[in-house]
Structure formats: C-alpha cells, structure tokens
N, C-alpha and C positions, 0 to 999 in steps of 0.2 A: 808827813808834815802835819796831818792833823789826823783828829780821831773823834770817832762818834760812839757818844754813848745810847746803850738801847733803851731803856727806859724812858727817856724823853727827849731824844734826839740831839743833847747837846752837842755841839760843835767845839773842840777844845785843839786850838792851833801849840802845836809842839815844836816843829822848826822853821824860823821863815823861808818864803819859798824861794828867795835868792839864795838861798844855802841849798847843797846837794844833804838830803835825809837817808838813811841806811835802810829801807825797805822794803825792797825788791826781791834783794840776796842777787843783784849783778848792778856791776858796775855800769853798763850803759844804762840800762832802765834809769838808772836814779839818778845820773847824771842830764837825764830828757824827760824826765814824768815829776808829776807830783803825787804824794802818795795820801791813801787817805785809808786810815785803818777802820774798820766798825766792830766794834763790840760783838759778841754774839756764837754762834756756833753752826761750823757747816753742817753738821748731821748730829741733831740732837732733841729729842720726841719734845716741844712744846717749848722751847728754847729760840723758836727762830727769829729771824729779823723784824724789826718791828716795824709798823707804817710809819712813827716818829723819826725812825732811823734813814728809812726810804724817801722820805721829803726833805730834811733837814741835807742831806748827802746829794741828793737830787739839786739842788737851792746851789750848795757848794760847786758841786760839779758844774753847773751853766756859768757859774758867776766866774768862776776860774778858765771856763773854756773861751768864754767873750773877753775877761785876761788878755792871756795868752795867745789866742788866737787858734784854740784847737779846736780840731770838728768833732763832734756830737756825731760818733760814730762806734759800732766796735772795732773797729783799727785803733780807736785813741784811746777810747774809753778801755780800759781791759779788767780781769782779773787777777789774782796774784796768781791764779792756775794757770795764765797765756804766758806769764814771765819765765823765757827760756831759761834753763840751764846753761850755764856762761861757759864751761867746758865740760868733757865725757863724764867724769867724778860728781859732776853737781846732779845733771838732768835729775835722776830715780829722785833725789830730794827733795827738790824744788814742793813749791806750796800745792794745797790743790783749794785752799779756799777761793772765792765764797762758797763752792760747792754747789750743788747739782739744786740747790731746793731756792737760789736767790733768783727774783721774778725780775731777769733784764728787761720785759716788756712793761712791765709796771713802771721800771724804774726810766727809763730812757721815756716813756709818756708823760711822766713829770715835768722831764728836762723840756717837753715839747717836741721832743725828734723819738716817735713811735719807730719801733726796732724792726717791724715789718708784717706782723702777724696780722696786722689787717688789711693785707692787699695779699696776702695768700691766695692760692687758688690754680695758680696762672699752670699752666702744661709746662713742662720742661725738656729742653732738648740738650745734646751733646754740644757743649761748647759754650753754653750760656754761664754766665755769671749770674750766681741765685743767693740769698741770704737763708739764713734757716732759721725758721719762723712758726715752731712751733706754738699751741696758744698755751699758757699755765694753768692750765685746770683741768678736771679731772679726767678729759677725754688722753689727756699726755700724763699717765703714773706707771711710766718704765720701775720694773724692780731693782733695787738698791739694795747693796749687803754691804753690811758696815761692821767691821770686827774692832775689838776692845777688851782685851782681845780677843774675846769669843765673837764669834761670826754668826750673824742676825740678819735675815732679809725686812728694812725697814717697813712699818706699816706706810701701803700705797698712798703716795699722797703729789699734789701738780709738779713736775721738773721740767728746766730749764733747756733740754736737750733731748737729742735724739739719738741711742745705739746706732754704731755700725758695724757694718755683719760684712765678712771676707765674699759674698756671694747675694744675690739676687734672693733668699730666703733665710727665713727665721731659726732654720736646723741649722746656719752653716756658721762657723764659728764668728764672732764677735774678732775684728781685729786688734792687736796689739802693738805695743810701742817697744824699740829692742831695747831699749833701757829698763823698763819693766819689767817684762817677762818676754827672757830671750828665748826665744824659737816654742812659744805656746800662745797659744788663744789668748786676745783679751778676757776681760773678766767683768759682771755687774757691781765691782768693789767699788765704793763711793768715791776714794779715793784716787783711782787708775781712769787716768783720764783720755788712753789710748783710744778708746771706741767711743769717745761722745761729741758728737757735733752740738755747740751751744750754740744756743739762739743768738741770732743779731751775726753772727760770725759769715763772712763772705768765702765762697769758693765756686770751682770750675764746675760744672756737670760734667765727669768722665763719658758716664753712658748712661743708656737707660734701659729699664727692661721692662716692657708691662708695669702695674703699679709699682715698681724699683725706681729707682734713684741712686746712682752711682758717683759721689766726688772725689776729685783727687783730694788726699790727706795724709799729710804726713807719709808718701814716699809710697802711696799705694792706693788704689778703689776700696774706698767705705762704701758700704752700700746701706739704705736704706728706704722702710715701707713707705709713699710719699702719691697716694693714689690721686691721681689726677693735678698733683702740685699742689695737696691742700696743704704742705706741713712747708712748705718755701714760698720764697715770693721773688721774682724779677728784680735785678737789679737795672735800674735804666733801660731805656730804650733805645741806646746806640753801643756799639761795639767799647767795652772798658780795658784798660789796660792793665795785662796780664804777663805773670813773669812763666817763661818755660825756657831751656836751653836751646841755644842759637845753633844753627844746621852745620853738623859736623861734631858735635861734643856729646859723648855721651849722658854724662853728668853733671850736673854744677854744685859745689860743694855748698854747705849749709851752716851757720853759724852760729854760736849763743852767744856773741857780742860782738860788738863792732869797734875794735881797739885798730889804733896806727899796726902796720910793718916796722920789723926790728929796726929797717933803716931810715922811718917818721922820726924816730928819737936822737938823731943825731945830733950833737950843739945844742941840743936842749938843758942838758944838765939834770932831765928827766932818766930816772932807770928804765932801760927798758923790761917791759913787763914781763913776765914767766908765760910762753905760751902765748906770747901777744898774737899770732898770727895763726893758730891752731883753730882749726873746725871741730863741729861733733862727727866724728868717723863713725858712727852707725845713722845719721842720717844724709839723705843727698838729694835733689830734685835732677830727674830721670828723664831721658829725652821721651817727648812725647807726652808728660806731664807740665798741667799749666796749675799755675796760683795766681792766686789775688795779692798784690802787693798793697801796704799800709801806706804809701806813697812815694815822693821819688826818690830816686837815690840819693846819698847823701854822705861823704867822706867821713870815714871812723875817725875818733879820738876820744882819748883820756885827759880827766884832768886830774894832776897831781897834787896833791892834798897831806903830806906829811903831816905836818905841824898847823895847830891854828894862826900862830905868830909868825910862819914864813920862817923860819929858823933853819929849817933844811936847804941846801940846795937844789934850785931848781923848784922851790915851792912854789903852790898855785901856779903852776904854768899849764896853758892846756896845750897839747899836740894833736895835732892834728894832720890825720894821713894825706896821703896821696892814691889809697885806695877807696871807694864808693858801696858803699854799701847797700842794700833794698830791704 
C-alpha cells in the first residue's frame, strides 16, 4: 500500500487501504495486513536503511495501527521474512527481507512500544513465555554469509537476531528448515532464516541448560547462548496463552493460509480454490511443544476478486469458513 523512499523518508501511498494490495506473495496476509515497502537493501555494505526511513515508517505504522486498531507488537507488526509460504511449492521462496541488519529495537522505540531489550536480564525457566531481546550493537555481530553469487562472510557489524544451534553449544549444528535444506544443518547464509530467532519475536522456553536457552521453533528446540537471561526479557507476569496440542493427539497440522473448506464454497458462485484445504506436510506442532499465538482464533476465508467491474460470477464475494484458524 505504500513505500518509503531512503533518501529522505518520503512516504508515497500506492493502493488505498480499503483495497486488498499484492504484497505478501499469499493471499491471506494481504487480505489482513497493510503493506508497506522501503527502499533499500537487506545485505548491502553502506546501503542500509536510513534513519529518514526508520521515522517516517515508524510515524506510518502507529498512525495506521490507532487506524485500525492493531497492536504495536511483533505478532502484528511483521516482516516480509514472517510471511508464511501459502503451500509446500512457495515456502523455499518466500522473501527473507528486511533481513538480519533492520534494528526492530530502534524502530518499535519510535512507535513508543520498546520491543524488549530493555528489560532484559530476567533468569528463564521452562515453560515461560520470553521475547528475544537482543540489544543492536556491537556486543550482538553473529557472522553472516551472503553469496552473489560468490559467498563472502559480511564485515561484522549489530543484527537483529540470535543463531540457533540443535544443542546446548556452539560446536553443535545450527538448525534447519526441511524446506531449505532437507535433512542438513542450518547454515550463517543471510538469507536462511531457519536458525534465527529475531528480536521482538515471542516464544515457549523448552528448556534450559546452564547459560543455554532452549525454544520451541519451528517443530523442534533452538537452542541458544542467553547467560543469565541477558539476550530475552519476560513476557508478563501471569500465565499467557499458549497453543500446544490437546491430550491424546499426537500432532496438529500447520498452515501457510487460512482459506474456507471445499465445502465453505458452496452456493457461493465462488470457485473453490486449488488446495484450499491443504497444510505444509513438512511442518507440524508436536505434542509436547507449546507456541505463542498472534491472537485468537479466527474463521479462514477468501475473498474473490476476478474482475475489478464485478463482471465474473460470484465477484467480490468473501467466503467464509466454518473452520477457525490460530
């Protein structure tokens, strides 16, 4: 819907925002978010985002969120790197900007809603709900390798994120995403977003081990170095609501959109969609693994948009299911 330029932070609105904008690259994101592009480059030596860009974008985002009525969270607020793959074929593709070098702590201090780094500290136990909070600067310069296609480990400099590592230490592989790289180690490629817990991002403490830190993520323990809780911060001080599968199921399947059942489309005059009711089959949430949900549930649907004159059958209708989605 809009886009910021880096040079001086203009603000240049492209679609209004009662119009659904192409964005995302999936049909539910863009049918629920507003999109807002900036100029610039995730991994590019003296190229990066500019303060102009960071305030002007900061400005938009609160003024949209009091809009709306969206919280000033990362559940809301995301990047084009959170934005699922809408089925098995998309995942590997999907975007990985703003990349590893954009200062979410910076940027959400603008808005007035600090992303967590400065209540860092706290001890962590199994079962807490923790944000990851580490600070941007020079104490946090994980190595990055960015190919172009020649592979270059970037000169160190503040990220957004934290490695995680299959084990309680630094020897032990970095984990991976199966769409990525199936059945091997993650990797420090800037772009494999498997092994990086980003700041501002909420989840479960699995376990802990001495200075370790273990979260559930993505269908497995990430582990990382977090000595005494300086690199997270507490989420609340009472129990938050957390998604894990109900006693007796092994599994619960996982989705990269929330479209109706073949049988939502009924009498609509709507097509039903290719796959409308299809999961990603290499992920699943495992009994015994908890998350952090973005809010509550909420019944999938599509809306259909052939033509802009309504000319199609069935145009502009939205469907909407009878299944709930989280």
């Amino acid at each position: 819907h809009y886009l910021i330029r880096a040079s001086d932070g203009l603000v240049t609105q492209l679609v209004p925002t009662k119009d659904t904008a192409w964005q995302a690259g999936n049909k539910t994101l863009n049918m629920h978010s507003v999109g807002i592009e900036h100029e610039g480059f995730a991994i590019k030596a003296g190229s990066w985002y500019s303060e102009s860009q960071y305030e002007s974008s900061a400005a938009l985002v609160k003024y949209l969120a009091t809009r709306f009525g969206i919280p000033l969270d990362r559940e809301h607020i995301i990047g084009h790197d959170e934005v699922p793959g809408p089925l098995d074929a998309n995942v590997a593709g999907m975007h990985w900007d703003p990349g590893p070098y954009w200062d979410w702590n910076h940027y959400f201090s603008l808005m007035g809603a600090p992303s967590g780094d400065g209540g860092a500290g706290s001890p962590v136990l199994a079962g807490q709900e923790i944000t990851i909070a580490p600070p941007f600067t020079t104490a946090n310069q994980p190595a990055i390798v960015y190919c172009t296609p020649t592979c270059a480990t970037q000169t160190p400099r503040p990220a957004n994120f934290l490695y995680l590592y299959s084990d309680a230490s630094t020897s032990s592989p970095l984990i991976a995403d199966p769409y990525l790289r199936s059945g091997a180690a993650g990797s420090t490629q800037g772009p494999d977003w498997a092994a990086k817990a980003v700041t501002g991002n909420h989840y479960v403490v699995a376990a802990v081990k001495g200075d370790w830190t273990a979260i559930w993520y993505g269908g497995r323990q990430g582990w990382f170095y977090n000595p005494g809780g300086q690199l997270t911060a507490p989420v609340g001080t009472t129990a938050q609501p957390v998604v894990t599968p109900k006693a007796g199921l092994a599994s619960i399947p996982v989705y990269g959109r929330a479209y109706p059942q073949t049988a939502d489309y009924t009498g609509t005059q709507v097509p039903v969609q290719t796959d409308t009711d299809k999961a990603l089959t290499k992920y699943s949430l495992k009994a015994g693994q908890v998350y952090v949900p973005g809010g509550p549930a909420v019944a999938g649907d599509y809306f259909y948009a052939m033509n802009f004159d309504n000319s199609a059958p069935g145009d502009h209708t939205l469907v909407t299911g009878t299944t709930k989605f989280i």
